[in-house]
N, C-alpha and C positions, 0 to 999 in steps of 0.2 A: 545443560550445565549440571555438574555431577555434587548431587545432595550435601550439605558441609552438616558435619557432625561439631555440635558447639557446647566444652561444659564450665558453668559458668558454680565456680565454689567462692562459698560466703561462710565466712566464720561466726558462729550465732551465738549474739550477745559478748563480743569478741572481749571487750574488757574484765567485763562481770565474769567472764571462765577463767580469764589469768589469775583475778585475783581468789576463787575458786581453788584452783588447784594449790597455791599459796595457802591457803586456809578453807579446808572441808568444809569445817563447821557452819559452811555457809551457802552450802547445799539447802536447795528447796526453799532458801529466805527469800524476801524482797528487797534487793541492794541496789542504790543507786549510787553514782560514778560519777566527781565533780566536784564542783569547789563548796567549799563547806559549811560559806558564809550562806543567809538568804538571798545576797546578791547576786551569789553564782546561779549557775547553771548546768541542766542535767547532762553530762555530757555520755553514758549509757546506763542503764537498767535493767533488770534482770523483767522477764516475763513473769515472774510473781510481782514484779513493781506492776508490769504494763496491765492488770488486773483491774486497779484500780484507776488507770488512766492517764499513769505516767507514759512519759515519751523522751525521746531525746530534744536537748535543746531548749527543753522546757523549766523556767524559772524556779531555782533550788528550793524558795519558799514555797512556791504552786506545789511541787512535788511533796513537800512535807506536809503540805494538809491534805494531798490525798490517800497519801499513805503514812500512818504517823508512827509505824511497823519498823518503817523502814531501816537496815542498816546503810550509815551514809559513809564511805573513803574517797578519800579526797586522790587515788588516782595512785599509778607510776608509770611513767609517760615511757622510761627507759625499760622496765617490763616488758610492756605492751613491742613495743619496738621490737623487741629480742625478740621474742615468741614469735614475731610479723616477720622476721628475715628468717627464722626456724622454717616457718610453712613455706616458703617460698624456696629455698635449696630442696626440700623435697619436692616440689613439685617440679623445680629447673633439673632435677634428677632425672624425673620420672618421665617428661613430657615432649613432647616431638616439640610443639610450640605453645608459647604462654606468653600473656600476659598481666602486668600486675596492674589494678584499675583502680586499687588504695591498699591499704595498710591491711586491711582482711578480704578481700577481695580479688578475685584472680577471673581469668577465662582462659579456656584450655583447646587450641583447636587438633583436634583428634579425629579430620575428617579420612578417610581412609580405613582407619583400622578395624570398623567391623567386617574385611573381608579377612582378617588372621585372628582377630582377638574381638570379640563381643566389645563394643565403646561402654555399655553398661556395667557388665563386670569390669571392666579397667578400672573406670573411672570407682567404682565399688571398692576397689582391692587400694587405688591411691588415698579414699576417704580413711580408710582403718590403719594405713601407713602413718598418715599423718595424728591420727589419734596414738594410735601405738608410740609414738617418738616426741609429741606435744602435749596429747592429755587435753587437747581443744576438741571441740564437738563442733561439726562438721554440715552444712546443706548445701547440696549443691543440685542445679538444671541443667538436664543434658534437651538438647533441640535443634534447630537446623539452622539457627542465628544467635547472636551477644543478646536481643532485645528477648526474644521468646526464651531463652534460657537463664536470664537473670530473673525473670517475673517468676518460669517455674522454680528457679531455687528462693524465691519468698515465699513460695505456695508450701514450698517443701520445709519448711522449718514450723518446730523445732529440731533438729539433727535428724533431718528426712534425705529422699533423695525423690524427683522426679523427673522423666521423662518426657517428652510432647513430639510424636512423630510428626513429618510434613502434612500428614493428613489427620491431623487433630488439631496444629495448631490455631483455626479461628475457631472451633467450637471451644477449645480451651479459653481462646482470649474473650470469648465473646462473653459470657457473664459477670468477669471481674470489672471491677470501679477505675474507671477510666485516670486513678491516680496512681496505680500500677504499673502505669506507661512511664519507663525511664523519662526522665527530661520535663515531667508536667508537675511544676511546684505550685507551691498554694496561689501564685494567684490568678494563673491558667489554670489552676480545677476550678477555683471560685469563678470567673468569666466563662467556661463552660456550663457548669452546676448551674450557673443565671440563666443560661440559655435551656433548661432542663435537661441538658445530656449526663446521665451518670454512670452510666453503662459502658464498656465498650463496642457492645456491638451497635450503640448509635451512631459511633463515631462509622465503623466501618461502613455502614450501608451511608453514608452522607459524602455528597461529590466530594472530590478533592477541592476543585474548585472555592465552594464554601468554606472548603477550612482555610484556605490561603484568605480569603475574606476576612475573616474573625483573627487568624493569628500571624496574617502575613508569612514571610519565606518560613516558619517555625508551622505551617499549617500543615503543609507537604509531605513534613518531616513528622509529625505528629497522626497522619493521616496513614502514612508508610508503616508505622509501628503496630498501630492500631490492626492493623490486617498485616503483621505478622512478617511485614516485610525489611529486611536490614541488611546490604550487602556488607556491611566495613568487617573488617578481616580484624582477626586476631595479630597485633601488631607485636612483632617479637620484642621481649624485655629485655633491658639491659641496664644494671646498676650504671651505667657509666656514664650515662647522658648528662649535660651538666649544661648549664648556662652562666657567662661572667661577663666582668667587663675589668678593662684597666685604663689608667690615664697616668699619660705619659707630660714631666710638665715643664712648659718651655726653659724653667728656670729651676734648676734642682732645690731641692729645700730642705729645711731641717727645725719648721717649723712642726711642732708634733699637733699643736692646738686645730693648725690648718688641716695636716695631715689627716686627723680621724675626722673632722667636718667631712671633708672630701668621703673617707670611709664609710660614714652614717650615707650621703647622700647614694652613694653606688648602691649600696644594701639597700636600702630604698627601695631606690628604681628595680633592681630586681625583684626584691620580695611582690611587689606589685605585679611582672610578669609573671610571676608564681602562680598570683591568684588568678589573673586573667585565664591563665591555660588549666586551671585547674589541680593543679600540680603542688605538692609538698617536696623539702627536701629532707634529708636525711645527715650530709654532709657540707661545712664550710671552709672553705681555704681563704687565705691570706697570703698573699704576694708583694713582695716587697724588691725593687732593684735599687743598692746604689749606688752614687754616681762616677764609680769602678768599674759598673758591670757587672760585681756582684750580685747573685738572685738569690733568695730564700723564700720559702716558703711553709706555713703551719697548716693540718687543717686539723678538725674536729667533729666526729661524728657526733651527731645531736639526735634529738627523737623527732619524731617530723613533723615538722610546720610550716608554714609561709606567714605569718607574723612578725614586722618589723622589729617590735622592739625586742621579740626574744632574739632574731636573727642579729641583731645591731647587738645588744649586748655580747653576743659572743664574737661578735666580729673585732669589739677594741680590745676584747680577753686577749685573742689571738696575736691582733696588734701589738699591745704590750706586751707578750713574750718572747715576738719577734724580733723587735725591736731594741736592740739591746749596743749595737755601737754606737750613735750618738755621730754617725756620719753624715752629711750629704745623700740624700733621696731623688733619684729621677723617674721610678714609676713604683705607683702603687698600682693593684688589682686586689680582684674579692670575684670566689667562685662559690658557684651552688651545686652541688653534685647528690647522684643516688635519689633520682628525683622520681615519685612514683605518682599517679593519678589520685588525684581524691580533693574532698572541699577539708577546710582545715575544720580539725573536731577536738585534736589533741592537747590545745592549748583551754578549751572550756574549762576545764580543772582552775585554772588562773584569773580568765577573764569574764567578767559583767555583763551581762543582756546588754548594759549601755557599751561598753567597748568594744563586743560583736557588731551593734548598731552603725556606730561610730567607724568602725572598717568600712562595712558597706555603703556607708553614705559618702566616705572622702572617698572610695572607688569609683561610685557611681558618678562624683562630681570629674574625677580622669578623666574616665572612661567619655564621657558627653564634652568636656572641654579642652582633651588635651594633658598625658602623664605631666605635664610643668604646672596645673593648673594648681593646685595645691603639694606643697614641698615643705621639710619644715626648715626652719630660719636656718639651720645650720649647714643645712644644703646647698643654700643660694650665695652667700658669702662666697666671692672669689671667681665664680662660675667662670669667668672669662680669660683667669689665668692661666688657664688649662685646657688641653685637648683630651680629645677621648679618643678610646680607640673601641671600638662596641663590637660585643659577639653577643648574636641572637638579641637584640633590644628592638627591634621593629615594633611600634606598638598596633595590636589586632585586635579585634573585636572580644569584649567580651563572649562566652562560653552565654547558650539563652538563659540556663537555669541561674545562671551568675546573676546574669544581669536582671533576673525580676525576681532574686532574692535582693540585691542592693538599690528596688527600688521602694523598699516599705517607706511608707512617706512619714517624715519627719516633721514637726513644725520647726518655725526656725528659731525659735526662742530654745525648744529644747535642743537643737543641734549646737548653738552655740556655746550652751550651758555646757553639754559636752562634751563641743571641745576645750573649753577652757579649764575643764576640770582633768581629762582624761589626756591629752597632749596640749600644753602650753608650748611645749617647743616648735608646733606646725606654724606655717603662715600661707596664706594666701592673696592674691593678686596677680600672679602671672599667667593670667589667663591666654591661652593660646587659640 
């Protein structure tokens, strides 16, 4: 099987340099990125924050005692965006094939071309393209897989670049901390770390077998990385991929109260396949037919998230601009489009450690019961007078890292607190 040449670029500290260039003066400080209350959260930080022990994700007030230096901005979601579709047309310029794996993150497969063009120098000459045209600082791993070459472009930052031939790759992997392994969140390191393994080359030299023991079908897979192995191909990108749905209803209407009920609920249901696949989008359309046959449609490019209520908020925006004769309606629809891989980080700026919580715990309850199992009230109203007509809703498994991030455990006095704090409008009961 003929060697695959893999390069995997990361944008380093990818917010903290937008706003960087926006304002010098803030070269060489410690900035954190987020909302700007104590209740918020870090949503990134400069490596003069991470000094003293900041990190992403971590509770705004945590952050301001450990660094009390700090310069704190509350974010620009629309920035960040721009800049994240700038790097990505240079690299759909420059690249035989790519693809985009979040908002700063890309993988490049460029197997072949070091019989014309060195993959090193290439990949060299697209890092300073993209500096020369964005003014972003740049680390990227080149290697012979997506897993061995995203670990080296971690290795490689700050604004590094490393390499790991076939024959380097387990001496490479074998000293670093077995949470280096794409896919091992905190609490598959913590259930390893109990079992003493902290290393990776414990993992490698330990049967496979064993690890399917300890972590089930995720053991294999975790066992495979570990020793450097990862067949999945670089899967070509395309702004255009999009998942919706529409409902078409027995009885045309021109009830508008119904109409966005219906609307809230579809957003819903998608944003939640959102999270399931891992996926943020970028763009929303709104679809409206009336009962003419008339079709119209809005959409509106947004910064990217999978978050219901910002998604639902722009969905009755759109509504209401569409909606403007005051006719009879026989189908609505709501599309999600320009959808790129990544866990949602963009909306931190906005929301609360408990409203992060509070996602993961009504997914986790989906996820184990059934998408119907929790809905909110305005969802349910009517459900029966209508059909649907579904593209791409099959409900799938959670992604692993999803699913034992949305199981930090909650007691239930505080999950109820909130949700009655944080959505009033959810209900539950139709458990499936």
């Amino acid at each position: 099987m003929r060697e695959r040449n893999i390069v995997h670029l990361d944008l380093d500290t990818f917010f903290v340099s937008v706003e960087r260039l926006k304002d010098s003066s803030l070269e060489g400080k410690p900035i954190l990125i987020g909302g700007m209350s104590d209740r918020g959260v870090v949503a990134s930080c400069s490596y003069e924050a991470r000094l003293y022990g900041v990190h992403s994700a971590m509770p705004m007030k945590m952050a301001r005692n450990l660094c009390e230096d700090a310069i704190i901005i509350r974010g620009d979601m629309e920035m960040y965006t721009k800049y994240s579709r700038m790097v990505t047309d240079i690299i759909a310029e420059e690249s035989p094939l790519y693809e985009k794996a979040s908002v700063d993150e890309h993988y490049i497969d460029i197997s072949g071309m070091d019989q014309f063009f060195g993959c090193m120098k290439w990949t060299r000459e697209l890092k300073q393209k993209i500096l020369h045209h964005t003014g972003l600082p740049i680390s990227y791993g080149l290697s012979v897989n997506k897993t061995v070459s995203k670990i080296a472009a971690g290795e490689a930052k700050p604004d590094g670049e490393l390499e790991v031939i076939h024959k380097q790759v387990l001496p490479f992997l074998s000293p670093l901390s077995i949470k280096k392994i794409p896919m091992i969140g905190d609490k598959t390191y913590h259930l390893l770390r109990s079992m003493g393994i902290q290393y990776i080359r414990t993992l490698q030299l330990m049967p496979v077998e064993m690890m399917e023991k300890v972590l089930g079908k995720n053991g294999q897979v975790v066992w495979k990385k570990a020793n450097g192995i990862d067949t999945s191909p670089v899967k070509p990108y395309s702004e255009q991929k999009s998942m919706g749905t529409e409902r078409t209803f027995e009885k045309d209407s021109i009830d508008v109260v119904h109409l966005k009920e219906l609307l809230v609920s579809m957003v819903e249901k998608l944003a939640y396949q959102l999270r399931k696949k891992q996926k943020l989008t970028a763009c929303i359309t709104v679809k409206i037919r009336y009962s003419n046959f008339d079709t119209h449609t809005l959409q509106k490019r947004i910064p990217y998230t999978s978050l219901d209520h910002v998604l639902i908020a722009t969905a009755k925006e759109l509504f209401d601009r569409l909606y403007k004769r005051r006719i009879l309606i026989r189908l609505i629809g709501v599309r999600f489009s320009h959808l790129v891989g990544g866990v949602q980080q963009l909306d931190l700026f906005e929301d609360t450690p408990e409203m992060i919580r509070l996602y993961l715990a009504l997914d986790k309850l989906r996820y184990r019961y059934g998408r119907k199992s929790v809905l909110r009230a305005v969802g349910i109203s009517n459900r029966e007078k209508m059909k649907e007509e579904e593209e791409d809703a099959e409900d799938r498994p959670l992604p692993s890292d999803i699913e034992q991030r949305a199981s930090w455990q909650m007691g239930g006095s505080t999950f109820k607190r909130l949700w009655k704090i944080n959505r009033p409008d959810y209900l539950t009961g139709n458990r499936t």
